[in-house]
N, C-alpha and C positions, 0 to 999 in steps of 0.2 A: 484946440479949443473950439467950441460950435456953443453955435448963439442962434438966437430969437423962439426960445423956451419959455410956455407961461404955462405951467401946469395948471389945470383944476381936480378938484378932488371927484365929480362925478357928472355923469349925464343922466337930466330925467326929461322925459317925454310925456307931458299930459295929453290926453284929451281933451278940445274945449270944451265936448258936451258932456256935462256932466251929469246927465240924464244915464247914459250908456254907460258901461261897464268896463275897468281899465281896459282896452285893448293895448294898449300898450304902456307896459309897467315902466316902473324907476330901474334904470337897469345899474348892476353892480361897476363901480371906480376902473375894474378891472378885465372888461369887457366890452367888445360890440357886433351887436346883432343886425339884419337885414333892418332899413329904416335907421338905422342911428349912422351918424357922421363924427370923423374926428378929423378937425380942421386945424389946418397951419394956425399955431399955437395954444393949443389944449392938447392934454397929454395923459394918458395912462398911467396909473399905476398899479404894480401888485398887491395883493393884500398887507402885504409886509413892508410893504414901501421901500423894496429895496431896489425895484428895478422899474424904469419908468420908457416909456414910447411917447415921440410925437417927433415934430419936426425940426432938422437945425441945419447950418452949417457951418462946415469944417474950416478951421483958421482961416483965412483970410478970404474967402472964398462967400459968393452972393449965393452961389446954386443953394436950393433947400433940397434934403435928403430924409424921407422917412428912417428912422433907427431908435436902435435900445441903447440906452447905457443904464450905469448905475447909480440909483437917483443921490444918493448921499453924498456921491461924488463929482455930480455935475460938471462944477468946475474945471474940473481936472478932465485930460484925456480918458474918459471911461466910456466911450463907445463899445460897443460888442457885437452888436448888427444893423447891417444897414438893408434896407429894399431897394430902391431905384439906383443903384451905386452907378450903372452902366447910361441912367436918363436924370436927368436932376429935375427939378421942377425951377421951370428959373425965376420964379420970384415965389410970394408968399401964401398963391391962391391953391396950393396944394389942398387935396381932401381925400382919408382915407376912409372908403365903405366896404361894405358887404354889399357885392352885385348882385344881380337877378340872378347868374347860374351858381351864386354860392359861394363866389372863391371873395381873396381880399384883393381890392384895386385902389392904388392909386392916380386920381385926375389932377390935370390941371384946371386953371381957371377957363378955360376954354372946353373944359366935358372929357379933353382928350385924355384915352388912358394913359399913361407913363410907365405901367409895373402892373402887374397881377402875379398871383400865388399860383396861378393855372393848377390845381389840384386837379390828376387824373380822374378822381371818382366824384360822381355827380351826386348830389342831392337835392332833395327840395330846398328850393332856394330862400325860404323863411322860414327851413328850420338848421341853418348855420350860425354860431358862435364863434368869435375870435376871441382867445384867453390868454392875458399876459401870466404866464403860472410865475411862482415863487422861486423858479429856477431860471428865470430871466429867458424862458421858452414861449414864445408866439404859439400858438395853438390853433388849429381851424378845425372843429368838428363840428358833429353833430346836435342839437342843445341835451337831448338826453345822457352823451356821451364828452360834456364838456370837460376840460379837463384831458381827457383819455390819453395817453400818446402811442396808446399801442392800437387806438381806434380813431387816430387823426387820420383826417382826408390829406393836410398838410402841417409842417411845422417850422420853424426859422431853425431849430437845432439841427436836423435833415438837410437845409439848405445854408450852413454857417456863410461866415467870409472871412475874416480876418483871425477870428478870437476864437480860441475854446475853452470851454466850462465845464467847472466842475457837475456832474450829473449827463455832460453830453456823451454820446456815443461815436468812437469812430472802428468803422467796420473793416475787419481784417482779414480781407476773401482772397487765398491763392486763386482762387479760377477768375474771379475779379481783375487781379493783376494791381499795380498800381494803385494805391487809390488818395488822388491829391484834392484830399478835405477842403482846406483851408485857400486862400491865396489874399495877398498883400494887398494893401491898398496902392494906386500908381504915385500916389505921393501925400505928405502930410496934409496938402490942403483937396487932394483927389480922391474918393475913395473908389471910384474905377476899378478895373481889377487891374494888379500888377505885374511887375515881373520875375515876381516870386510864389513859390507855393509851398502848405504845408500837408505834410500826410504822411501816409504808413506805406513800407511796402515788406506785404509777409511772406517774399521768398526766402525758406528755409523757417530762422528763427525772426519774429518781427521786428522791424527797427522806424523809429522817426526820421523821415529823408524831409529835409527842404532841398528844392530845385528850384535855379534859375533859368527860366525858358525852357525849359525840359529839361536841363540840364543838373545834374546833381551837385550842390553844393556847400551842403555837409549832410553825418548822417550821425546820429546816435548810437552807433553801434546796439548787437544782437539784443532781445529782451529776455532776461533767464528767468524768469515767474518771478523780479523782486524790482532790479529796476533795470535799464539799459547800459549793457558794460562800455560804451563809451563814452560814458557820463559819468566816472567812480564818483563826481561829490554830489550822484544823486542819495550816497548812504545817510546824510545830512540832513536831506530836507523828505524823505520820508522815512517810514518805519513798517511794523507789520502788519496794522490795521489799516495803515492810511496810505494814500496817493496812489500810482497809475497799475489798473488793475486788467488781465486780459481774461473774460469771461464769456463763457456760451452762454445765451439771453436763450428764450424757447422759443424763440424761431429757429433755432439750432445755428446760428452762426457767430463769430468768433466776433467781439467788439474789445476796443479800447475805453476805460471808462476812468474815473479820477474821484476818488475820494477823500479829502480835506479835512484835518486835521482837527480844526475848529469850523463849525460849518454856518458859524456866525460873519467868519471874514469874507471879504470882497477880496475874491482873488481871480486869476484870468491869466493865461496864455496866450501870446500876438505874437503874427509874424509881420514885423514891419515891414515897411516899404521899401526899407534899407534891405531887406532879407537877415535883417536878427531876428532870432525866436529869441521871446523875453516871457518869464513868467514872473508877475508883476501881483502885488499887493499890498490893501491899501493902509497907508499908516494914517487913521484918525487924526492923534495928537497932531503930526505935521504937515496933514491934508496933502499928502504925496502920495505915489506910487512907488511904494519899494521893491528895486530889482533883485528877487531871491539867486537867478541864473539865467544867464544868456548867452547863445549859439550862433554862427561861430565867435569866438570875441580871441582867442591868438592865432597867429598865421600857421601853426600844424594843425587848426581844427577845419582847414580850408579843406575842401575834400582831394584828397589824393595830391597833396602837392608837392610829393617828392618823386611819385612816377610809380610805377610797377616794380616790387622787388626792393624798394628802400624803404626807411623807415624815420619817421620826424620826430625831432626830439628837440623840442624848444629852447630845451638848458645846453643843447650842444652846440659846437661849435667844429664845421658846417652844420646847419639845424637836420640837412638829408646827410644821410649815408645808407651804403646800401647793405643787403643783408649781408652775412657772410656767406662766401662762396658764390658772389655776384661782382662784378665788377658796372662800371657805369657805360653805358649803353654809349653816346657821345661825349669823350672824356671834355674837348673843349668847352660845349655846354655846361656842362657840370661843371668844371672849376669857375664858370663865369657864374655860378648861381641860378642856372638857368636847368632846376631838374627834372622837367615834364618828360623828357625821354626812357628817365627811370635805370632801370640796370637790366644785368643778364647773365647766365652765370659763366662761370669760369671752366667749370668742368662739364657733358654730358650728363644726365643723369645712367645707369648701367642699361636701362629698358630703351635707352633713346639711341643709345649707339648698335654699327654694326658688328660693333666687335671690341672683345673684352678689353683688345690695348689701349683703346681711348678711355677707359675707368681701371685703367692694371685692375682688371678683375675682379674688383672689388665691388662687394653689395652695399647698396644705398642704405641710407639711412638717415637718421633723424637730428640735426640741432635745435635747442629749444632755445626761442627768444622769450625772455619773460616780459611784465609789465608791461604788454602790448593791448590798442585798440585792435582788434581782431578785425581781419581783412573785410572788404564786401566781399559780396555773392559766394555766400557759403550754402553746400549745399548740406544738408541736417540728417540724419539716421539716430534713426530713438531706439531704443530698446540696445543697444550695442554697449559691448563692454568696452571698455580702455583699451585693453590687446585687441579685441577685435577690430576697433577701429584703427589700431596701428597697424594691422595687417592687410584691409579693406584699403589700405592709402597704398600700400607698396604694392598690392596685386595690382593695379588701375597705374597705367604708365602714366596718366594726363594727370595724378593725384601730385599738387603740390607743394599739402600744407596738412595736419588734423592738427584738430585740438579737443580736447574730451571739457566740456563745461558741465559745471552742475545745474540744470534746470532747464538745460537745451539738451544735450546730450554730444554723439559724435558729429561733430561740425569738418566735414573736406573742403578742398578746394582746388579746384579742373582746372582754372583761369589764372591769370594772372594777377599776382597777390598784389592788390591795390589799397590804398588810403589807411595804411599802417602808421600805429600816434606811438611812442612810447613815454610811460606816463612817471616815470620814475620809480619811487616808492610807495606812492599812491595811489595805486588801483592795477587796474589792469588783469589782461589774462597770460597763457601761456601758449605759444607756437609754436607749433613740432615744426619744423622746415624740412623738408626733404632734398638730402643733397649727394651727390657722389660719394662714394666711400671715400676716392682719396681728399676727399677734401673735409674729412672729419679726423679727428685723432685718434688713437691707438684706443683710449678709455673710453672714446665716448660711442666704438662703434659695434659694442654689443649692448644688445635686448639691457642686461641687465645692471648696466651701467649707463644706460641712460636715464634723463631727470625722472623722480619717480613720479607715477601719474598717480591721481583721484582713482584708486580701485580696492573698494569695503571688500571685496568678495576675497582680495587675497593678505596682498601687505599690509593694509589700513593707512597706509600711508599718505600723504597731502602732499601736492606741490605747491608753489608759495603762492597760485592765486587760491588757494583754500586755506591760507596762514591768519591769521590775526596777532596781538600783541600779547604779548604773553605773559605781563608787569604784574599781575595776579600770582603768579606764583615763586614770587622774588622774595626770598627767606623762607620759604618751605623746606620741607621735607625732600621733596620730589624733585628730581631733573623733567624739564619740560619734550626731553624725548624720550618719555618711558612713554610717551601719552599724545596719541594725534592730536593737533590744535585745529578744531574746525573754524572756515567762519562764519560769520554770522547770518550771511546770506544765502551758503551752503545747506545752513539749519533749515534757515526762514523757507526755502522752496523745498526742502524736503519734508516739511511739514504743513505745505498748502500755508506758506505768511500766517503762521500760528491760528488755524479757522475751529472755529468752535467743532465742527464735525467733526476736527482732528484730535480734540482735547480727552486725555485720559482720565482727568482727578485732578484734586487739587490736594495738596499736603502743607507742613508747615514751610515748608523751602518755596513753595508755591505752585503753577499750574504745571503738569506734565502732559505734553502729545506726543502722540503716533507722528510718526514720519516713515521716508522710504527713500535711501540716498538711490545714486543713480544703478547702483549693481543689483538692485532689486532689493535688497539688505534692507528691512526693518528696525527701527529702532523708535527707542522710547524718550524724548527731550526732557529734562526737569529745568526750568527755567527759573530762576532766583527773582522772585519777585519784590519791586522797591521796598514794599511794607511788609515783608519777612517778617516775622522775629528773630531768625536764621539769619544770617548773613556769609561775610564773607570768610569771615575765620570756618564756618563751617565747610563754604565751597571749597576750601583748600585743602581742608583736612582730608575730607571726603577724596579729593583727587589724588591727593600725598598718600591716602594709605590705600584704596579700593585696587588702584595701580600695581600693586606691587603682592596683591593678592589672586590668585588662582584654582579655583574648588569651583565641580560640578555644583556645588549650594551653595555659591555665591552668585551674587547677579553680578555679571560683566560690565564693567565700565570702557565703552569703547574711543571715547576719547572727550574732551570738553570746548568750552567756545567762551573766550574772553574778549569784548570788545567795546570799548565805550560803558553805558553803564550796561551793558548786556553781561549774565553769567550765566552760563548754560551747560550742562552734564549731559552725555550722551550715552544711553543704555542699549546694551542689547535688548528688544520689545519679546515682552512676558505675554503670547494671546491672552491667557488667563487670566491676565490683572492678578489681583492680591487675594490672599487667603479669605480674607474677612470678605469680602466681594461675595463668597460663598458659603463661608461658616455662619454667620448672621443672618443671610438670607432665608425668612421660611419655605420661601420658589424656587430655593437652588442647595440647600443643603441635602436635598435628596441626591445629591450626582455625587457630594462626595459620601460614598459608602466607608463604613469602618477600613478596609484594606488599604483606600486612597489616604485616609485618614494616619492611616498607622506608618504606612509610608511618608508620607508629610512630616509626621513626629520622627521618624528614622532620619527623613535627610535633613531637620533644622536642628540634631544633635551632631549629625557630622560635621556641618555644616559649622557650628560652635567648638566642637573636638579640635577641627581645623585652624581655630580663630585664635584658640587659646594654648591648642599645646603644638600644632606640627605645623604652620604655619612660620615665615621666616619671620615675622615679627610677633609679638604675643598682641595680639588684638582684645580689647573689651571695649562691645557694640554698643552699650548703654541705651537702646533705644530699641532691644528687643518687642514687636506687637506684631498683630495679625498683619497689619495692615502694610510691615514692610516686609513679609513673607509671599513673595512672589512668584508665582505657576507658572511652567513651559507648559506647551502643548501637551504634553504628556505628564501634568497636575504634578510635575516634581517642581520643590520648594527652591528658590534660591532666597538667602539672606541679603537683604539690601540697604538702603540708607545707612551711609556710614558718620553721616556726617557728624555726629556725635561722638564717634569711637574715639577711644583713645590706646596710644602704644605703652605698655613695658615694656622694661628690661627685664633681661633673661632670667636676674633672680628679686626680680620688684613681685612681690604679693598682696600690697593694698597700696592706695591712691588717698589723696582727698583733693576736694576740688572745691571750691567759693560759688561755683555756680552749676545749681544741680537742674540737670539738665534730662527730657525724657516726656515719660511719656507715665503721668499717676493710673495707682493701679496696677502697673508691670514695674516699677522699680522697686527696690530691697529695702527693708524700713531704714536700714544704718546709712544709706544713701540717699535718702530722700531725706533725713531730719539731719544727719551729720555730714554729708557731703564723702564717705568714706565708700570706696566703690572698688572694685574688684573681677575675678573672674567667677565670684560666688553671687555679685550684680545679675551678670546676666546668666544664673543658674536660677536664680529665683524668679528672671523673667517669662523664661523658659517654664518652669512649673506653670505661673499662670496661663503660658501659652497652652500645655498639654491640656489643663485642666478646661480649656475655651474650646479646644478641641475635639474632648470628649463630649463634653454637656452641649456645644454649638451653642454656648451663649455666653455673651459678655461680660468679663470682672465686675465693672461700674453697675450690668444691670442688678445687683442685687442692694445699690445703694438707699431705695427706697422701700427693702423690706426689712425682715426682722434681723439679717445679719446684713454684716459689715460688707460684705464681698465676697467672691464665689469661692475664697480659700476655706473660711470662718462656715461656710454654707456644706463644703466637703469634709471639714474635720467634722461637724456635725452628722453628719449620715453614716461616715464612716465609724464613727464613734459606737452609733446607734444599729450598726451591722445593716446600714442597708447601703452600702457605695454604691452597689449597682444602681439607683436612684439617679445618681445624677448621670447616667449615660443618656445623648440626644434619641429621643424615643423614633428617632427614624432611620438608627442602627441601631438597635438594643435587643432586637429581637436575633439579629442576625451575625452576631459577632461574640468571638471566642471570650471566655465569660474570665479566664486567667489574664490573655492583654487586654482586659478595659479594667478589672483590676490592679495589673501592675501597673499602666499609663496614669490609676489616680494615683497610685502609694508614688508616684515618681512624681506627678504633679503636688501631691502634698509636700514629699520628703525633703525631694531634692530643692527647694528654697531653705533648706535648712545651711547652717555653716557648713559644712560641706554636703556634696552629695552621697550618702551616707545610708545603704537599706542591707542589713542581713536575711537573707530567707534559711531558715534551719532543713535541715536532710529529710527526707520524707520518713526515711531508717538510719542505721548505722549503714546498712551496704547500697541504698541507695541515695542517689546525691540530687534527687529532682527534687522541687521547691514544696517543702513541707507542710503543717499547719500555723506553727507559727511561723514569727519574722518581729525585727528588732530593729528600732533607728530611735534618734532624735527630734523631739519635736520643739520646732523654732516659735516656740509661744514664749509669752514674755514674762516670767522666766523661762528659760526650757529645761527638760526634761526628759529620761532615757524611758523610752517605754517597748513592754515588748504584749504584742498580739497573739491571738490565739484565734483563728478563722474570723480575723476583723476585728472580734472585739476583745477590749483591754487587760491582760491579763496579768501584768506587774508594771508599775512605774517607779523609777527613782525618788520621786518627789522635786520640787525645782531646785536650780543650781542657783547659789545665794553667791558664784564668785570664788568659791572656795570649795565648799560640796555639797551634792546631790543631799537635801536636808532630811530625805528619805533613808540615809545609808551612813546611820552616825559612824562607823569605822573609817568612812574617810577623812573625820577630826586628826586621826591620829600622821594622817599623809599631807592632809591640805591644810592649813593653817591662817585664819585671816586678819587683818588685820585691821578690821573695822569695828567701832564700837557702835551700840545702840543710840541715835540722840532723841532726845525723849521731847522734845520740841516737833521733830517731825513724827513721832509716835503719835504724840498729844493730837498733830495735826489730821494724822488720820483717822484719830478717833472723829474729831469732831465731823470729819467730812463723811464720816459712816451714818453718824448722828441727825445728819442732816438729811441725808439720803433716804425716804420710808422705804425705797425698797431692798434697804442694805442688812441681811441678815449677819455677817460676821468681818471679821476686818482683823490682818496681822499686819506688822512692819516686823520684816527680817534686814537685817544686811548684805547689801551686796546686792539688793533687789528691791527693796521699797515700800511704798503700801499698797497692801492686799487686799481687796474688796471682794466679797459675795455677796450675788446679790438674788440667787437661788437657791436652791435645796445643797446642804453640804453635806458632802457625801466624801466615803472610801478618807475613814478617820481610824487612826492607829494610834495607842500610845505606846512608847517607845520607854525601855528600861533605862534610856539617861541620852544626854544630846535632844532634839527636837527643837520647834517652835511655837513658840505661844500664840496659840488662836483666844480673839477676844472674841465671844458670840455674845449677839445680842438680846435681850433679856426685859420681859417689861422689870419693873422697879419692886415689886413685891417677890421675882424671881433671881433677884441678882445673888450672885455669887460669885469664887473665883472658880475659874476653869482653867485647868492648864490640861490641853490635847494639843499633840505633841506632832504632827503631821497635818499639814497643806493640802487641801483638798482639790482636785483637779480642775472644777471649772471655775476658773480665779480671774479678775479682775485690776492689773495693777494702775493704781490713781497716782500721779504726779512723778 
């Protein structure tokens, strides 16, 4: 507690004369300039009023201390910085100004100074500003440059003591060496410096070292771009946006810096005088300081206190033991609990002896301790594979320890293996030890039966510090070893802590990013976001069945990441992004040319050949678009998002499902209004796809003109003998005029019930593709029609369910069994009647009511069988008509 604080809100300075001109103005709550004083008891504050300067003292203690705390929390321990910590002022005549050379001083009541800010660089001495900024940073510049901190002459953040903050920088210089930020106060009522400190030290990978008197005593283990691995319940209190980040600022040097979650709260890091690090925030409601973690707080986080070569284990019992193939250094120390001596091994390593009978000949090798705090003073090698760094340790006789991490890389170790925690089933990493042959077992002393390492480039396999929980896929489909399990901090540093630079798109599953694990390996994250509409049934599916699928045109699933509410899918990375990425672009549909194009359509039919008939499971993708057609470097298509699909059995032919699911537009009409879905789903997805292919433009865009969509837009051309119309005019000139014909007849046809096109012989003795050609057309009703160079040259008339109403001899084959109800007859007259622009109107069976509402054309009457067309007529022209045939451009209502 510190006392004899009387804040004021502001200092103003008049002139008496007020003839003259302000020379000096009302100056800002937040500030002071040459000429202004801030005297033992009046106080500063920020604009925000979160953080307040002026004078106090510490519990029980008379000295007065210039310092910051945090005004809201007065009360309470909320100091952050103090000035004169090493002089106090010993009573209350303290006063802090801006001196003649510029800097900030504090006097006593006697003139004498107590403390100056001594800022290297000079300025004119009336034009200095001190500014309490928003970030509880003292500021000294410039007045033009107030404010600045990259143009301060000096700053209290640069010069900390006890605390650090959020927004503060700590600099992490190998050539630097060392660098102890922070230090303790010498006691709660002293703030002197003490005899503790806090800081960085970045040989190898960078770690938080507190030392007492120089002396280390504890350390945070390595930092892996997420948080520091001697810390695992720092996965708790940060995440991928927020808390301790290591970044090159443009002075080009490496800083520690912290970003906060909520950037409203009052939060803070001290190293007390006791030598705990506490990170501390503030609870409002109960006007405390809530302790989120603090260092060391059990007897294994004390640094190294089991010795060199042992290992501390809090839940054991003795808490030291040493590794294996070590025995203890002085056995009677040791059993007295006394293990600073540490261990030693038992055997030679094979490089250390003169000769092979002190190791029977046997080559060295590796034990792996898992759930370890990983040693100090590791020396780091980046760019190294897994085998190469197990290789790099056995060449190198003083080598006597690797461990391959993800976001540091290969970590050795020369020295002797000091201040080893083991964590249990809570965090931790992995320790190759290096030991005698003989003192490993028969299994465990080849390459390939040792623990398998973190290496994308071969096995894809994980050791358990890259395991997570796996309770996501419990009742699935899938064993959770067809499928590496990443974790989630694996992901988070191979994709830069999810940075927006790294981000790919966003879909309905939610955002996907580029990453790059440690073997160089690229790969693409889809990360399941809270507000999905997608959830988890899909995440499972997705991994249940993409697993267990294998095709050049399919996208690879290389393994997933369940943790917390974390869900995450790991893809092999497509440089190319997705089709549609280029098909809809007017600035990039030029790259893909008809050839790219035609190949694109060859490999997302294989790619579905694959799904539906040679595949070990019969897959339907229901979620066929551009958008999950995804390009290798070399613009071949892989099939992806599966998270929709669903599996038959070997002789299941349709589905129905309660909840239709997709993408409007690309689904099949009996699917989308019935829930009835199949492997003719995604044949008629497919069509749309061909047909967005050819034209380079989208289904939906034709929603605002005069058809329905770009299928309704190609029967029409094609109708009309002009297909070639709808080819994208920046291949049309240049490409074979039979594949951009056959690519539409397969985008039209093939959404039909089956995929369904006959082309007749050119001749009897040749068998190339003729002038006609014969399919079904999925209009509603449909109907057999056959072509002649595009345009229509015989139709069946529609199938009523029974038969084609154009080919009355199949009454005598097909037989139905519904009768006319003259209620819904009646109905569709009226709704014809209602309609001015309804020129003719039939109800047939088996099909409905018929509307025209243009020119009726291609009318037959038929010597017996047919359907009654009702045309409409003004009232002076009525009559009965009976024509006996359905005219082809028809309309069915209800």
């Amino acid at each position: 507690m510190f006392t004899g604080v009387n804040p004021i809100k502001r200092f103003c300075f008049h002139s008496v004369y007020t003839l003259l001109f302000l020379a000096l103005s009302c100056s800002a709550v937040n500030q002071i300039t040459r000429g202004q004083s801030l005297r033992d008891g009046d106080t500063l504050l920020s604009v925000d009023d979160k953080f307040e300067l002026g004078f106090f003292s510490p519990g029980i203690s008379t000295s007065r201390y210039l310092g910051i705390w945090y005004h809201d929390a007065a009360e309470a321990d909320s100091l952050i910085w103090v000035a004169n910590r090493d002089r106090p002022v010993p009573d209350r005549s303290g006063v802090l100004t801006v001196a003649g050379d510029g800097n900030l001083v504090i006097s006593d009541g006697n003139g004498t100074r107590v403390w100056s800010s001594n800022a290297t660089a000079r300025v004119e001495s009336n034009d200095t500003v001190a500014l309490l900024a928003v970030t509880g940073n003292l500021i000294l510049s410039q007045n033009d440059t107030v404010g600045d901190v990259d143009r301060a002459f000096w700053q209290s953040f640069a010069n900390p003591t006890d605390t650090y903050l959020p927004n503060m920088r700590v600099l992490v210089d190998a050539a630097v060496g060392e660098n102890h930020a922070f230090s303790s106060w010498r006691s709660a009522d002293d703030p002197s410096p003490g005899n503790f400190t806090l800081g960085v030290d970045p040989r190898g990978a960078p770690q938080i070292v507190i030392w007492e008197n120089g002396n280390r005593r504890w350390r945070s283990g390595q930092w892996n771009g997420l948080i520091f691995t001697g810390v695992p319940s720092m996965t708790t209190l940060t995440n991928f946006q927020y808390g301790f980040k290591l970044t090159r600022e443009d002075d080009g040097r490496l800083y520690f810096t912290y970003n906060p979650a909520n950037a409203s709260a009052l939060l803070r890091f001290r190293i007390g005088w006791d030598g705990i690090e506490e990170q501390l925030r503030w609870n409002e409601s109960r006007r405390i300081w809530d302790v989120l973690q603090r260092q060391p707080e059990e007897g294994c986080e004390a640094y190294n206190r089991c010795g060199e070569f042992a290992v501390c284990d809090e839940s054991g019992r003795p808490t030291c033991n040493c590794m294996e193939g070590f025995r203890p250094r002085n056995l009677s120390e040791w059993n007295s609990e006394n293990f600073t001596g540490g261990c030693q091994r038992n055997t030679p390593l094979q490089c250390q002896s003169n000769s092979s009978s002190q190791t029977g000949g046997e080559e060295d090798g590796f034990r792996s301790i898992r759930c370890t705090k990983l040693p100090d003073f590791a020396d780091v090698h980046e760019g190294v594979s897994p085998d190469s760094c197990r290789e790099r340790c056995l060449d190198d006789c003083e080598c006597k320890a690797y461990s391959m991490i993800n976001g540091i890389g290969c970590m050795i170790w020369s020295g002797g293996l000091v201040d080893v925690q083991h964590f249990g089933t809570g965090g931790g990493n992995v320790l190759n030890l290096r030991l005698a042959g003989s003192e490993l077992g028969k299994t465990l002393r080849t390459k390939q039966n040792e623990t398998p390492m973190f290496d994308t480039s071969k096995s894809r396999e994980f050791s358990s510090d890259l395991s997570g929980p796996a309770e996501i896929i419990e009742g699935s489909q899938m064993n959770p070893a067809d499928l590496p399990l990443f974790n989630v901090n694996c992901v988070a540093i191979a994709t830069n802590n999810f940075s927006i630079e790294n981000k790919l798109g966003q879909g309905g599953f939610g955002p996907v990013y580029k990453g790059k694990l440690p073997g160089g390996e690229e790969i693409a994250v889809k990360r399941l976001s809270r507000i999905s509409g997608q959830g988890v049934e899909e995440f499972k599916n997705e991994i249940s069945l993409i697993a267990k699928l294998q095709h050049r045109n399919l996208v690879r699933l290389l393994g997933y990441c369940v943790q917390g509410d974390e869900k995450m899918l790991i893809y092999e990375y497509m440089p190319n992004k997705s089709l549609d990425f280029f098909l809809f672009d007017p600035r990039k549909q030029a790259t893909l040319d008809w050839a790219k194009r035609f190949t694109i359509i060859e490999g997302i039919a294989r790619g579905l050949l694959y799904l539906h008939r040679d595949s070990r499971l019969r897959i339907i993708h229901r979620d066929l678009k551009a958008s999950n057609i995804l390009l290798d470097e070399e613009m071949n298509p892989k099939i992806s998002d599966f998270g929709m699909a669903r599996i038959f059995g070997g002789n299941q032919n349709e589905a129905n499902t309660n909840r239709v699911v997709g993408t409007y537009g690309y689904m099949a009409p009996e699917y989308a209004m019935e829930g009835l879905f199949s492997v003719k789903s995604d044949v008629y997805s497919f069509g749309v796809l061909v047909l967005e292919i050819v034209t380079g433009r989208r289904n939906t865009s034709f929603r605002s003109s005069d058809h329905v969509n770009l299928i309704g837009y190609a029967w029409e051309l094609w109708s009309e003998g002009r297909a070639l119309d709808l080819v994208d005019p920046s291949v049309r000139g240049s490409s074979p005029q039979e594949e951009l014909l056959r690519c539409i007849q397969l985008g039209m046809f093939n959404p039909t019930a089956e995929p369904f096109l006959l082309n007749a012989w050119k001749s009897a003795a040749d068998p190339s593709p003729g002038e006609f050609t014969a399919s079904f057309l999925l209009q509603t009703p449909p109907q057999a029609t056959i072509w002649r160079n595009q345009m229509t040259y015989w139709r069946s008339g529609p199938w009523d369910k029974a038969r084609f109403t154009n080919i009355p001899d199949m009454d005598t084959d097909y037989q139905s069994s519904l009768t006319l109800l003259d209620d819904l007859d009646q109905e569709c007259s009226r709704q014809c009647l209602n309609n001015c622009s309804c020129t003719a109107y039939s109800f047939v069976n088996g099909i409905g009511c018929l509307m025209w509402k243009g020119k009726v054309v291609d009318l037959q009457v038929l010597p017996f069988a047919g359907q009654d067309l009702y045309l409409r007529l003004a009232s002076t022209e009525l009559g009965e008509c009976h024509l006996l045939v359905q005219p082809i451009n028809r309309t069915v209502i209800g």
